[in-house]
NUTOR-301435 format. One record per atom (N, C-alpha, C): x, y, z. Coordinates in steps of 0.1 Angstrom, whole numbers, plus 2048, in hexadecimal, padded with zeros to 3 digits. Each point is the difference from the previous one (the first is absolute). Example, Ala and Ser with C-alpha at 12.3 -4.5 7.8 and 13.67 -1.06 7.14 Angstrom:
BEGIN
8847C784E7F780C80080980C8007FC80B7F980980B8007F880B808
***
This chain:
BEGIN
7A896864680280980B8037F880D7F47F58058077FA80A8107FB8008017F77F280C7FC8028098088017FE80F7FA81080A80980080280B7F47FD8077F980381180C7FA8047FC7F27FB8067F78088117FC8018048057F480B7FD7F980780F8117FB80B7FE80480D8098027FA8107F27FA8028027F880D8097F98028017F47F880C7FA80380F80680180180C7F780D8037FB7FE80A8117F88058098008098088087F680D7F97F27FF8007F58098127FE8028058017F180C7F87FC80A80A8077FC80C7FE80C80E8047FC80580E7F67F98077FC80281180D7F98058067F27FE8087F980880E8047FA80180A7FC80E8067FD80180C8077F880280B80280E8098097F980880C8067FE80E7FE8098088088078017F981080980B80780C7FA7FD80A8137FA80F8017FD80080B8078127FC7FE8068117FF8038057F780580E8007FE8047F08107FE7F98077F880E80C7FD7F57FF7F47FA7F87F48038017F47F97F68007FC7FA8097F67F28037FF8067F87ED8078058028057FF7EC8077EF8007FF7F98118017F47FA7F57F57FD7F68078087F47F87FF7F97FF7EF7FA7F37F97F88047F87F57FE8007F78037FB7F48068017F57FB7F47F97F88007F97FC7F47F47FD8007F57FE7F97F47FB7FC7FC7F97F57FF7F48007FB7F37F37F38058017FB8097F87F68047F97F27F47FB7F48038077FA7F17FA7FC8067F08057FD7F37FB8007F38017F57FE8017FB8028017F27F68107FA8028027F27FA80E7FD8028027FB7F180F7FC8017FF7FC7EC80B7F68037FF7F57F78087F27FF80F8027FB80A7F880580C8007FF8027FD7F38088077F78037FE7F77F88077F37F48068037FB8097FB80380B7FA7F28057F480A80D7FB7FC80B8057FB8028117FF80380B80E8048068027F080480D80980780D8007F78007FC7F480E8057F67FA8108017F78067F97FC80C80380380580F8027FD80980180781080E7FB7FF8087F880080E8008038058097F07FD8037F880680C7F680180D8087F17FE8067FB80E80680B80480C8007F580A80780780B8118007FE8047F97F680E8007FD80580F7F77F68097FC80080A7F880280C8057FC7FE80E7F880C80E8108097FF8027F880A8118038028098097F57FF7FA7F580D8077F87FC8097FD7F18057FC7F58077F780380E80F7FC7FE80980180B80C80380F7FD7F880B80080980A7FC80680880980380B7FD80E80180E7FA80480C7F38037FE7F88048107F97F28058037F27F87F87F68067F37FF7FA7F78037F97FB7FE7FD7FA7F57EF7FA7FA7FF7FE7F77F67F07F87FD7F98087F67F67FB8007FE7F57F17FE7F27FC8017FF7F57F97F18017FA7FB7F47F57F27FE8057FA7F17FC7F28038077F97F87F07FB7FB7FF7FB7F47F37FE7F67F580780380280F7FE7F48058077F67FD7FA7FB7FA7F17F27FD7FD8007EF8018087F88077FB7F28037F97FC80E7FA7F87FE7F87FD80D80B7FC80C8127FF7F98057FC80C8078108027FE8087FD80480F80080480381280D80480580380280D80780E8017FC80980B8058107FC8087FF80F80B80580080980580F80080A80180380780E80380D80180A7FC80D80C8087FB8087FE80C80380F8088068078097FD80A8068097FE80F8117FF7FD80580380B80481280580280480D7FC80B80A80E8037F87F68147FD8098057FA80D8087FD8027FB80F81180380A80A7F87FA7FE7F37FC8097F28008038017F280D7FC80180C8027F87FB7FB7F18057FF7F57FB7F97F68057EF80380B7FF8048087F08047F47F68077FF80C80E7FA7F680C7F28007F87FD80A7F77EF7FB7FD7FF7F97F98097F77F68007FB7F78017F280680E7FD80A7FB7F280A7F87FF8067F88098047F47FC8097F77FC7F77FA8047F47FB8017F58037F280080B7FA7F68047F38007FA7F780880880380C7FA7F48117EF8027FC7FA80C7FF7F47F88067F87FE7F78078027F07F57F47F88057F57FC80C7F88068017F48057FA7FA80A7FF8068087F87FE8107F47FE7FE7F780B7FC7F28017FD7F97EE7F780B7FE7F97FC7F57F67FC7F081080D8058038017F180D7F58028077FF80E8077F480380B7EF7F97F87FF8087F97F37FD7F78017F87F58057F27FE8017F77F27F28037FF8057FE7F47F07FE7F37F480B8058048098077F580E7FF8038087F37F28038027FE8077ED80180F80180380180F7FE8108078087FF80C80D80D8038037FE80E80680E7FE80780281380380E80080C7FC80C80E8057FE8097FA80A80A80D7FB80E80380D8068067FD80780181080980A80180880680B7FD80D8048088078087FA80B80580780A7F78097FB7F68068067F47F98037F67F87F47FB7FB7FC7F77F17FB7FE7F78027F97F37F68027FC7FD7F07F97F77FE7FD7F77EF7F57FC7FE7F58017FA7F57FA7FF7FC7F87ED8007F97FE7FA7FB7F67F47FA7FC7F78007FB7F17FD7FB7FC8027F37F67FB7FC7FA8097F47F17FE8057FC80A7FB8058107F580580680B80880B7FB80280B80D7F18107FC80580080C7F180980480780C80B80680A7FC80480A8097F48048107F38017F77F48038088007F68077FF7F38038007F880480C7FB80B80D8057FA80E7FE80C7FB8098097FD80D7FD80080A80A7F37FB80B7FB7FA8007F17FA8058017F380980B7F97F98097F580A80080180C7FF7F580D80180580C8137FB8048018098098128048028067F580880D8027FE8097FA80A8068078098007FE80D80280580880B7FB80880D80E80480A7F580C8018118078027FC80C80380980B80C7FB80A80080B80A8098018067FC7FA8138017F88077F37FB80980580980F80B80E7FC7FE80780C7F880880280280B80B7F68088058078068078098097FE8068068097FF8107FF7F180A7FC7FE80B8017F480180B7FF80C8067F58008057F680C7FB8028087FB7F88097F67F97F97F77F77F57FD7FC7FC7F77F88077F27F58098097FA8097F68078077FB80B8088028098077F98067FA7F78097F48088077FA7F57F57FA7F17F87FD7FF7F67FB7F77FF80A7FB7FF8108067FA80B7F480E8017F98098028078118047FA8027F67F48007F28017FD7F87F87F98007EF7F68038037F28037F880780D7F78028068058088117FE8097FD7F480B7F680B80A8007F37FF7F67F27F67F58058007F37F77F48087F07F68108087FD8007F580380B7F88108068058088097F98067F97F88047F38048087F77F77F77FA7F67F37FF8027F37F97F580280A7F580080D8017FD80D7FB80D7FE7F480C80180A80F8027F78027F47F47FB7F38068037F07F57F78017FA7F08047FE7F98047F480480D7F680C8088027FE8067FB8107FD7F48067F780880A7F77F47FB7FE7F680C8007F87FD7F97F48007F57F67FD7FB7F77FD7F47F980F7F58078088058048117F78007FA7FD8127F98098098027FF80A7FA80580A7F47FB80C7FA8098058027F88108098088048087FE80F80180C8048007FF81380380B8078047FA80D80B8068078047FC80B7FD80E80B8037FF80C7FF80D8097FE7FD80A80280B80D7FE7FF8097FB80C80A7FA7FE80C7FA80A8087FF7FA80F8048108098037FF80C7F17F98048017F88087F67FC80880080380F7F67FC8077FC80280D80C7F980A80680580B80B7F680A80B8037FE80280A7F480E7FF7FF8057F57EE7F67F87FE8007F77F78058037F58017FC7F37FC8047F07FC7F67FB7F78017F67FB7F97F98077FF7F38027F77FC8067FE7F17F87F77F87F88057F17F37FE7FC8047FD7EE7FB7FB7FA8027FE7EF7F47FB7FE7FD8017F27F37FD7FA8077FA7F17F77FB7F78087FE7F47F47F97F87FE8037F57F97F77F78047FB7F37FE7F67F78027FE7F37FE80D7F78077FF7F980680F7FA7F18007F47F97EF7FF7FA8057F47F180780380080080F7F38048037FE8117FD7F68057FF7FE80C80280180980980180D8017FF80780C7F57FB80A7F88027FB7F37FF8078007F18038077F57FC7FA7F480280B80080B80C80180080A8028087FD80380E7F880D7FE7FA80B80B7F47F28097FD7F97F97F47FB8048017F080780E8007FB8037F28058097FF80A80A80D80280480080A7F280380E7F980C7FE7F38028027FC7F380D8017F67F67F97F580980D7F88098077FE7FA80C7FC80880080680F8048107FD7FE80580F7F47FF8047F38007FA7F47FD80D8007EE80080B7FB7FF7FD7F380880C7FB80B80680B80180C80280B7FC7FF80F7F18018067F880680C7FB7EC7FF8027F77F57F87F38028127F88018078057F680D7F27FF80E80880F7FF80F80780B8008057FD80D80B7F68018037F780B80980F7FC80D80380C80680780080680F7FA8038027FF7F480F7F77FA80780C7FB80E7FE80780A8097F78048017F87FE7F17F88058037F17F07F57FC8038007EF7F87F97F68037FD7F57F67FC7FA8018057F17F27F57F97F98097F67F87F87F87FF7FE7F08027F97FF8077FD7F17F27FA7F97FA8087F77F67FE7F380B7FA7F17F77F87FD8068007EC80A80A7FF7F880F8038068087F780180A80680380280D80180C80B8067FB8098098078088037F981080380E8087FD7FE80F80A8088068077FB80B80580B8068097F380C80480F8098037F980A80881180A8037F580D80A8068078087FE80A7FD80A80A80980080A80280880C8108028038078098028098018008067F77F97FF7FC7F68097F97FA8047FF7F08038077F98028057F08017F27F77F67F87FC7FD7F57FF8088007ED7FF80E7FB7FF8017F08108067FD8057F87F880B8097FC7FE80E7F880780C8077FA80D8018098047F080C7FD7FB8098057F87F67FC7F37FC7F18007FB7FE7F77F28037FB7FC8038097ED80A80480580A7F880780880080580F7FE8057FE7F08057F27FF8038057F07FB7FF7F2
***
């Protein structure tokens, strides 16, 4: 038990120095990662033949909403499980290269981690073993915001917010097995709009869905309290919203 204590601490420590001021248009250039402290494994191992099968696999395997969950020796002690999970607006093409890029990336950022979590604002990847759904959702988040401030209704804007992010919590738990995405939007305070999405891994449950976006938005008041835009990206939940600005392709939300 300590050692998950600690293993959580550190992995909290690792995703604190990745709170980044963007905008939300070069938001999908920045990437975004955590070298996971589990352990590390030797070059040449059947460690990392097992992890370069694994992340070479992500990509093609992808199904047409982006998603891919799948482990390579699951009963050996070098047993490694991925879950990939790009935003479920993005085209099948662009998810598939982002997919690509960042489990080539992820390998350079973190050599010889036995555990890491990297992606784009397209895209995000986590590999480890074992996988533990209870556990991803329980992960502490990544956070990127927007570093304006240009409303002055704040209480408002925050309830308008809250309103729509958990209409959208509501709508993406109630997807199904292929897909649990919601995009939307609502008039805010000033004249504004808010433009809001939620989304989780399609394998979770309603209820787990319900519970992970759940915490995502109560940690919006610690990573972006008075920020026009955001977003908090868990394992296996994210949301994200803007301010006048339609951040999500709407044609492909719809279809």
């Amino acid at each position: 038990m300590d050692s998950l204590w600690g293993q959580l601490i550190i992995f909290l420590l690792s995703f604190l120095v990745l709170l980044t001021l963007i905008n939300p248009i070069s938001a999908q250039n920045a990437f975004l990662k955590a070298c996971l402290e589990s352990g590390t494994y030797q070059n040449n191992s059947h460690y990392q033949k097992n992890l370069d099968t694994l992340l070479s696999s992500l990509a093609p395997n992808l199904n047409k909403y982006g998603f891919y969950n799948t482990s390579v020796c699951p009963t050996s002690k070098d047993a490694i499980n991925a879950v990939v999970l790009c935003r479920g607006d993005v085209k099948p093409d662009i998810c598939r290269s982002c997919v690509k890029d960042a489990a080539s990336k992820i390998k350079q950022i973190c050599p010889n981690y036995k555990a890491a979590i990297g992606g784009y604002d397209q895209c995000m990847l986590r590999y480890r073993s074992p996988y533990n759904i209870t556990l991803d959702m329980e992960r502490p988040s990544v956070y990127v915001y927007n570093d304006k401030h240009n409303f002055t209704s704040a209480d408002r804007y925050k309830e308008v917010l809250r309103e729509l992010l958990g209409r959208l919590r509501s709508q993406a738990a109630k997807g199904g097995s292929d897909l649990k995405f919601a995009t939307g939007s609502q008039q805010g305070p000033d004249n504004q709009k808010i433009y809001g999405m939620a989304q989780c891994a399609p394998d979770l449950s309603e209820k787990q869905c319900n519970d992970c976006v759940n915490e995502a938005i109560g940690e919006l008041p610690v990573c972006c309290n008075n920020r026009i835009g955001g977003r908090v990206l868990k394992v296996v939940c994210n949301i994200q919203y803007e301010t006048n600005f339609q951040f999500y392709n709407l044609t492909r939300s719809l279809s």
